[in-house]
N, C-alpha and C positions, 0 to 999 in steps of 0.2 A: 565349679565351672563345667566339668565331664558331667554329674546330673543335669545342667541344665541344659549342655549339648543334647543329649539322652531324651529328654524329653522335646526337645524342638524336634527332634528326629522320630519320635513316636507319633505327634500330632501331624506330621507331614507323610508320615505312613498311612494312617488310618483317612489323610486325607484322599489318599491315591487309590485306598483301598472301597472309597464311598464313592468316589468316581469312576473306578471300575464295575461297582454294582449298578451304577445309573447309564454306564453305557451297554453292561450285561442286559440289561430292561429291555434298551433301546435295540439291540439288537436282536432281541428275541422278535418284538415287533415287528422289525425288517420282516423275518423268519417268517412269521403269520400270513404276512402280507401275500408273499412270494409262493408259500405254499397252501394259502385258502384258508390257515386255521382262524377262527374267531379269534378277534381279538381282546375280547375280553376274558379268553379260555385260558388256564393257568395250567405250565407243564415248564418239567424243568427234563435235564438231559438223561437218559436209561444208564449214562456208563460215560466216561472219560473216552474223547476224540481222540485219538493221539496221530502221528503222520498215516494215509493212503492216499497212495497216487491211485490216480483216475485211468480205471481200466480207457483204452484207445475204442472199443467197440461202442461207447457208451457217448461218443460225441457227433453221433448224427445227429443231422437239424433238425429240430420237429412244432416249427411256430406255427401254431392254427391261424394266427392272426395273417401270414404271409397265405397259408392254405386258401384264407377268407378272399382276400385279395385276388387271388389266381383264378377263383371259381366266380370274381366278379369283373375280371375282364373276358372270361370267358361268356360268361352272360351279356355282355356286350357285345360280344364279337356276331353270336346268335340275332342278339336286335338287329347290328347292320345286315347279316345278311338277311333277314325278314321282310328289314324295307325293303329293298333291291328287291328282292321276287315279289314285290307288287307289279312291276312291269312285268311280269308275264301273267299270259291267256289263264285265265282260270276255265275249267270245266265242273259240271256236276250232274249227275242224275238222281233224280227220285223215283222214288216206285213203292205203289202201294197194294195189299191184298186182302179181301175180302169176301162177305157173301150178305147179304138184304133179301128180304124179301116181306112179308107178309104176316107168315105163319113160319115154323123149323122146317115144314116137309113142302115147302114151296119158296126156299130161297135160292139164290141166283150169285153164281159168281161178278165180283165186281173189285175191278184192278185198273189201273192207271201206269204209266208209265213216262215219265217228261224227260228231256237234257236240254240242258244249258251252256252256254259259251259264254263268257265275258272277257270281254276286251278292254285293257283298261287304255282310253282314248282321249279323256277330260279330265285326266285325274294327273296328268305327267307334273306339274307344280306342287299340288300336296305330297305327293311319290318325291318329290325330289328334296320337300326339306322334311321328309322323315329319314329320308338317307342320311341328311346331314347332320341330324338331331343324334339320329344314331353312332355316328361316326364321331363328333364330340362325343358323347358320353363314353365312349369308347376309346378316345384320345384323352378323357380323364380318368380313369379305370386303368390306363396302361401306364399313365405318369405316378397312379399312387403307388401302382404294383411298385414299379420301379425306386421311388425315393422310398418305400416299407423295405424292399429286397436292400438295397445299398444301406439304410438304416440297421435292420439285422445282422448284413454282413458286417459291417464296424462293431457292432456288439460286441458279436461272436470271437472275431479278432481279436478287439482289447481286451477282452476276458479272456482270455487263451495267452494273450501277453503274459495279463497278470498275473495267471496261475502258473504259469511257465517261472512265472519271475520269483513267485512266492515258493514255489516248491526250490528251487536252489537256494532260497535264502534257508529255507528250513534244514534242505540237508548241510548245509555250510555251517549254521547255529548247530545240528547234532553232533557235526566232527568238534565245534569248540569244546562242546558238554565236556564230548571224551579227552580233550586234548586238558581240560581246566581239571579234572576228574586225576588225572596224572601227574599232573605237575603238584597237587594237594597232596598225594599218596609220596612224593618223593621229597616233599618239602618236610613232612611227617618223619619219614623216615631220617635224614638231615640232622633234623629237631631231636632223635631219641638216640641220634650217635654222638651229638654235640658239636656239630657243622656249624649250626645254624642256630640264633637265635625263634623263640614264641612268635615274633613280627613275621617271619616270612609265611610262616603258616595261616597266622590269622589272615593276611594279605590274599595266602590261596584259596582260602576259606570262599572269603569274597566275590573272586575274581568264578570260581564254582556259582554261587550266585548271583553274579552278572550273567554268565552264561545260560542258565538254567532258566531268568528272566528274557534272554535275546530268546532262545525255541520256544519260551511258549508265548512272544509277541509274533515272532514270524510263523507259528502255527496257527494261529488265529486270523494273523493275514492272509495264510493258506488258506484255510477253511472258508474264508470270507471270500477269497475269490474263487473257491468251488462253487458257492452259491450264486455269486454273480454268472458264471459260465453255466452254470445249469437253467439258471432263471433267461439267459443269452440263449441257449441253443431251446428253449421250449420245454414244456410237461415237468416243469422243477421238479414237483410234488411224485413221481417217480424217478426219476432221475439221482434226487437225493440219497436215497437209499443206497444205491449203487455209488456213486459217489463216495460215501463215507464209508462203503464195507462193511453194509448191513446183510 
């Protein structure tokens, strides 16, 4: 009966342990995506993550995409005012300089010199729906700026939730380590004075490996939402580095 417990308990390991390499896969993928590597380029990690918080200097915003935005309502802003100074006077002068003549040692100075005025006096209807034209595309430019800006801003925020949330769980999982780490070392100790029966040991045994599995599931929830707050605030692909205490 104990063999056969034993072995239901080994195929449901190995099954946990196949689903954790298929979501390891998968997450690398993410990784790719967010930091530009090809994805069909194959790299695995230089060294073991283990917990860093997130230097505070390193979470200014830096979305090109919001950048894009700003420098296209600005370009808008420029059209309207373009149209609008069609209603006013334009001036110009031209002028020209030269010499003609015949032969080289019998040419002659020859210059021009014109100015103009234009009034714009039949053109007040076309002037008036380029204004308008202007002024929409610049009433759309200001509505994307705005739902891109309040979009990044929620990013930013829940990733900052989440990594707020994930790093206490992590230090909360390293106090159990040490706290599971302790009660093994005392239950041992129990066990070789004759307090205690082999159960309570094998039990703290365990209870060290329950532990030791909660940090490295809430570390990985950490790290995962370092990636999402960096991929939130812009330029992942540097950021990363910094981030994980490269």
């Amino acid at each position: 009966m104990e063999n056969l417990r034993a072995t239901v308990e080994l195929a449901a390991a190995r099954q946990r342990v196949s689903d954790a390499e298929n979501d390891l896969e998968k997450d690398k993928l993410t990784l790719d995506r967010i930091t530009g590597i090809p994805l069909e380029q194959k790299w695995k990690p230089a060294h073991a993550y283990g917990f860093t918080p997130i230097p505070e200097e390193n979470l200014a915003q830096n979305r090109f995409d919001l950048k894009s935005s700003q420098q296209a309502v600005a370009a808008a802003e420029q059209d309207v005012r373009a149209a609008r100074d069609q209603k006013l006077p334009s001036a110009s002068i031209d002028a020209s300089y030269g010499a003609g003549g015949v032969n080289p040692g019998n040419y002659n100075q020859v210059y021009s010199l014109s100015a103009s005025i234009a009034v714009p006096l039949f053109t007040g209807g076309r002037i008036r729906a380029d204004i308008r034209d202007a002024e929409a595309r610049l009433a759309q430019r200001q509505a994307e700026y705005r739902d891109l800006e309040g979009r990044v801003a929620y990013d930013v925020r829940v990733a900052r939730l989440d990594e707020q949330a994930s790093e206490t769980a992590v230090r909360v999982a390293e106090a159990n380590k040490a706290l599971a780490q302790r009660a093994f070392e005392q239950s041992e100790d129990r066990y070789k004075n004759g307090v205690t029966n082999y159960l309570e040991v094998v039990e703290a045994r365990e209870a060290i490996v329950t532990a030791d599995e909660n940090y490295i599931s809430s570390l990985f929830s950490y790290n995962l939402s370092k990636i999402s707050l960096a991929r939130a605030l812009g330029s992942a692909e540097t950021r990363l580095a910094a981030f994980f205490g490269e």
